[in-house]
C-alpha positions as CSV (number, residue, x, y, z in Angstrom):
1,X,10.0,12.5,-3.3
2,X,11.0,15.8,-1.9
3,X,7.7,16.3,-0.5
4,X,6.9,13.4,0.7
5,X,10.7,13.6,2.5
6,X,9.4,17.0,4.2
7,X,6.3,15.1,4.9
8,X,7.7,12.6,6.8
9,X,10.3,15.1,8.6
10,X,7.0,16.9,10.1
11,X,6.1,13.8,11.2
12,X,8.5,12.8,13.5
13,X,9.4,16.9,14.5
14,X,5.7,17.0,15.8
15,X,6.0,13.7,17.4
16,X,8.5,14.1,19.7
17,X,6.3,16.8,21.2
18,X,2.9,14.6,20.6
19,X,4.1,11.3,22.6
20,X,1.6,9.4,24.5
21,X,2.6,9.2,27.8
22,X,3.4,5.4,28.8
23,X,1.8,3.9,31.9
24,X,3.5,3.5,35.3
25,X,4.9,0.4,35.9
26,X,2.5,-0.2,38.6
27,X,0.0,-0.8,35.9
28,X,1.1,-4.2,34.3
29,X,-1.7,-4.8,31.9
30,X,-1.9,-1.2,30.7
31,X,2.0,-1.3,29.9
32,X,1.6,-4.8,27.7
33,X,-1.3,-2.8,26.0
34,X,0.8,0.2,25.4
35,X,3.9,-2.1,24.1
36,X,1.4,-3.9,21.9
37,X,-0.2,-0.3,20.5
38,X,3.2,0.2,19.3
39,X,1.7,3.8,19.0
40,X,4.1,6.3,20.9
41,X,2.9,8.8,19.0
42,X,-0.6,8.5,19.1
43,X,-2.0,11.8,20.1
44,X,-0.2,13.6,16.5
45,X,-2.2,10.0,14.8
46,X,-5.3,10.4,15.9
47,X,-5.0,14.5,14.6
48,X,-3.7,12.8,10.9
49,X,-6.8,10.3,11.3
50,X,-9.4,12.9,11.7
51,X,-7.8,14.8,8.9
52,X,-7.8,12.0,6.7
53,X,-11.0,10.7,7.6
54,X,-12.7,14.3,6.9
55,X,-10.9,14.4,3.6
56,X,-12.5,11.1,3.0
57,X,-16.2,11.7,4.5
58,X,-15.8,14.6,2.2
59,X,-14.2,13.9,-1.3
60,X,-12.7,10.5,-1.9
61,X,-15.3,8.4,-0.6
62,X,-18.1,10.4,-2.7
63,X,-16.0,10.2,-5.5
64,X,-15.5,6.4,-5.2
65,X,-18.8,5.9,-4.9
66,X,-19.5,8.1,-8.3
67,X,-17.1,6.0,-10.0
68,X,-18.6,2.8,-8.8
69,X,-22.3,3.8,-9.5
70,X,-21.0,5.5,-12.8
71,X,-19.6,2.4,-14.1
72,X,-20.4,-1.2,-13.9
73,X,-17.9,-3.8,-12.3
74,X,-17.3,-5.2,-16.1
75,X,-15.5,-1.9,-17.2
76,X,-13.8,-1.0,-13.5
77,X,-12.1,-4.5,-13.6
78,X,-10.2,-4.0,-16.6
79,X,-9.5,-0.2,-15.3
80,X,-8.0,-1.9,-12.2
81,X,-6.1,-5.0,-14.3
82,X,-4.1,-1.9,-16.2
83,X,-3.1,0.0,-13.1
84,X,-2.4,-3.1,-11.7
85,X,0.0,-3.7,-15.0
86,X,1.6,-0.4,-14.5
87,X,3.2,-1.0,-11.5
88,X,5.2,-4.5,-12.8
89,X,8.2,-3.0,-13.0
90,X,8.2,-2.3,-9.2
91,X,6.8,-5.3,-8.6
92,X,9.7,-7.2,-10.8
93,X,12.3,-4.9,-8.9
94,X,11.2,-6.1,-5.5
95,X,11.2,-9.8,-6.3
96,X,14.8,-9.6,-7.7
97,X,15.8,-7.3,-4.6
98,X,14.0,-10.6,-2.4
99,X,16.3,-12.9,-4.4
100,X,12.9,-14.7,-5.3
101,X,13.9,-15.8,-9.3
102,X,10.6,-17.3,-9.8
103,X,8.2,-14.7,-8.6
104,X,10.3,-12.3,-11.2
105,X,9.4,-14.6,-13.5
106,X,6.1,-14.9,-12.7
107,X,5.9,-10.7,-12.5
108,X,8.0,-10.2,-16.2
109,X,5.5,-13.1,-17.7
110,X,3.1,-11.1,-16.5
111,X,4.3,-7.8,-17.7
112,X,4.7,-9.7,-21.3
113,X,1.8,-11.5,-21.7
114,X,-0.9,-8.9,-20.3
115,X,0.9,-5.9,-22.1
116,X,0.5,-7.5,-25.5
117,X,-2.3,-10.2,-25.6
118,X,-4.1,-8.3,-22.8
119,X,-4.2,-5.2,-24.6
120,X,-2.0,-2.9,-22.6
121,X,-3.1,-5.2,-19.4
122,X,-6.6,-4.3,-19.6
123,X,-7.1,-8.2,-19.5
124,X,-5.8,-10.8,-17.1
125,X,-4.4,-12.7,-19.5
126,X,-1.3,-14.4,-17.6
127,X,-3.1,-15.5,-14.5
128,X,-5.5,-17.7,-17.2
129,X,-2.0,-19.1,-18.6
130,X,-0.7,-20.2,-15.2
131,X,1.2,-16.9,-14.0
132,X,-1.1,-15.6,-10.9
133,X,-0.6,-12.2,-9.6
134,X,0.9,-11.1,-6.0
135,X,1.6,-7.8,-4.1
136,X,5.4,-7.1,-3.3
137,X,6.9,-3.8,-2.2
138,X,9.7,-2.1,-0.7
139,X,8.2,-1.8,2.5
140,X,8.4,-5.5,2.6
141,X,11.7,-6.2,1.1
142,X,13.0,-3.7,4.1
143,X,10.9,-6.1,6.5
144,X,13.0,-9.3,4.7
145,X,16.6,-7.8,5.1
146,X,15.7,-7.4,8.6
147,X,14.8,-3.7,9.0
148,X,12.3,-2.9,12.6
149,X,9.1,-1.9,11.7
150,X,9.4,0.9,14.2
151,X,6.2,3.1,15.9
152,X,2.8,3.2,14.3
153,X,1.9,6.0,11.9
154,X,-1.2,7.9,10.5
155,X,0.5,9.9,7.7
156,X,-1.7,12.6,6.2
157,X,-2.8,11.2,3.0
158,X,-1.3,8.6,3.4
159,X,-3.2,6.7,6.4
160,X,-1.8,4.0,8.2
161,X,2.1,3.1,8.2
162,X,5.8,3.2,9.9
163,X,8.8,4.3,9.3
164,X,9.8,1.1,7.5
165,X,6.5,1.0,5.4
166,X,6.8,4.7,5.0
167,X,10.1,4.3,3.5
168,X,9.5,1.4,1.1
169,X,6.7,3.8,-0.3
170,X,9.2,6.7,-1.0
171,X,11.4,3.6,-2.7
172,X,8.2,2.2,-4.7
173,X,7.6,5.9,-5.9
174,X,11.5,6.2,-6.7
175,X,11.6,2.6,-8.7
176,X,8.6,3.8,-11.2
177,X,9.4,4.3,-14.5
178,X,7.0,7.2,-14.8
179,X,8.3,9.1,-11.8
180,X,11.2,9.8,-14.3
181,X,9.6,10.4,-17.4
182,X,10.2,13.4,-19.2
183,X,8.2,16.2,-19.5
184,X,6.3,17.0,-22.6
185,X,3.4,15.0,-24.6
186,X,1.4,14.8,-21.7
187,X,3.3,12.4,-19.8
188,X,3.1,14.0,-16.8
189,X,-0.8,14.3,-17.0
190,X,-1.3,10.6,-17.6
191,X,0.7,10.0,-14.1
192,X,-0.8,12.4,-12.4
193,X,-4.3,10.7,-13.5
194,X,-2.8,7.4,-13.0
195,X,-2.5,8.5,-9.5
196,X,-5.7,9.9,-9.3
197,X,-7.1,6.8,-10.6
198,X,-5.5,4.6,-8.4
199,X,-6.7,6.7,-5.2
200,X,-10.1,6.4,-6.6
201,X,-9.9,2.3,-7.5
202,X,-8.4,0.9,-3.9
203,X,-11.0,3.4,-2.5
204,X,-13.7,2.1,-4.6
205,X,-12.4,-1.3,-3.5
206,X,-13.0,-1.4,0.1
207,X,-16.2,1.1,0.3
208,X,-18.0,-1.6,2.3
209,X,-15.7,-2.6,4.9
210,X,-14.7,1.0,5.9
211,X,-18.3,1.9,6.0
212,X,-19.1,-0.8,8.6
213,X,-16.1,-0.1,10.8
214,X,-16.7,3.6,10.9
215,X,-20.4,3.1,12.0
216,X,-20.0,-0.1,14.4
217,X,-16.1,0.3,15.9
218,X,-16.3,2.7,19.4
219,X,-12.7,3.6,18.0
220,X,-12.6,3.3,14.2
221,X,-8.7,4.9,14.5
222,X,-7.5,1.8,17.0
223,X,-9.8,-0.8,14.8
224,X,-7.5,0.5,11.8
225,X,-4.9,0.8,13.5
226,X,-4.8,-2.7,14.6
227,X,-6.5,-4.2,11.0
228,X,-4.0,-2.3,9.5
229,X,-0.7,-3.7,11.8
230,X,-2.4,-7.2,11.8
231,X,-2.7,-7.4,7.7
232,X,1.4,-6.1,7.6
233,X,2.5,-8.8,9.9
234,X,0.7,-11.6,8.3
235,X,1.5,-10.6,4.8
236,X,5.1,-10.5,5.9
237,X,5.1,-13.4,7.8
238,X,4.0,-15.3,4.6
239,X,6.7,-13.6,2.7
240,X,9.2,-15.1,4.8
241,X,7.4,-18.6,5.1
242,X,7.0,-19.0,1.1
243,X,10.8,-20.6,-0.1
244,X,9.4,-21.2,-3.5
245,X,13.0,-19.8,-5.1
246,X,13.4,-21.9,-7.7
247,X,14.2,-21.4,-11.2
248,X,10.6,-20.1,-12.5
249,X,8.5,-22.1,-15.1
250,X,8.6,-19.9,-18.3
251,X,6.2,-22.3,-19.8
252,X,3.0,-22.9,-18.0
253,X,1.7,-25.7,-18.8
């Protein structure tokens, strides 16, 4: 958390001297473009983007294509259904902080049925049984009570986000269960290689589509900068669309 604090610190220090300069007013369609942007800080994001994407021409996108080649889809699945598992309590934390009673019944359904008959979640079990999964975070929550979304962001490591979205993540790390687990037994190694694995898995999952917009896009940073912008807004827009808050059905039928 402290690092990632810092992180975030440097971020907006270096901004405030790394501002793109807005268009005169004489210049009507290149001011709506800059509003729509939402990037005021755009010159220190495209410096994080090349960083990031040279860290990724480099290491993670070699090693996600290791892991895919080293393994077939029918064991990376059930490698992605537990990490998936591992994040419930989040998850479960978000709905209640949404007031959304049946998607926290949904999420703790989950949790039960996929940690037991799914062997530690390595199986799907609950979406079979009528409880389908769905993403949740803090970031969103914030966007629910209200909060701005703020400028665009290319954290290093991180990749594309905003101060609201870069906050929830801090939150989401925070919530965990295995942020605070004691040292000792090797706890700490099996989150560290959680993380690791996770990296490795959402990379592995979109190896295609990154390929293809790095080698057709004449800016791959404003095509993920907008793909990345449009995604948020939709997902939250859905959020705020979907008033299924009723009592949830502990008993699929």
């Amino acid at each position: 958390m402290l690092a990632l604090r810092l992180l975030l610190a440097a971020t907006f220090i270096l901004g405030l001297a790394a501002c793109a300069t807005r268009p005169p007013a004489s210049d009507p369609a290149a001011v709506e473009e800059f509003k729509e942007n939402n990037d005021p800080l755009e010159p220190l994001n495209r410096v994080s983007f090349r960083i990031n994407d040279t860290l990724d021409t480099y290491i993670l996108a070699p090693v996600a294509r290791a892991y895919v080649y080293a393994l077939p889809g029918a064991v990376r699945q059930p490698v992605h259904n537990l990490l998936q598992n591992m994040t419930t309590p989040v998850l479960f934390i978000n709905d209640v902080a949404q007031t959304r009673p049946k998607h926290a019944g949904t999420t703790f359904m989950r949790f039960v049925i996929n940690t037991t008959v799914g062997v530690g979640g390595l199986f799907d079990v609950a979406a079979g049984w009528g409880y389908p999964a769905h993403g949740n975070d803090f970031g969103r929550t914030l966007a629910l009570w209200g909060v701005p979304e703020g400028p665009f962001l290319f954290l290093p490591l991180l990749g594309p986000s905003d101060p609201r979205d870069a906050t929830g993540y801090g939150v989401d790390v925070a919530f965990d269960p295995l942020t605070w687990m004691p040292t000792g037994y090797g706890l700490h190694t099996l989150n560290y290689a959680r993380t690791g694995l996770s990296v490795v898995d959402a990379r592995a999952g979109v190896l295609d589509q990154v390929d293809s917009i790095k080698k057709t896009a004449l800016d791959p940073y404003a095509t993920f900068r907008s793909l990345f912008r449009q995604n948020r807004e939709n997902t939250i827009q859905q959020l705020r669309d979907d008033h299924e808050g009723t009592v949830p059905n502990w008993y699929a039928q």
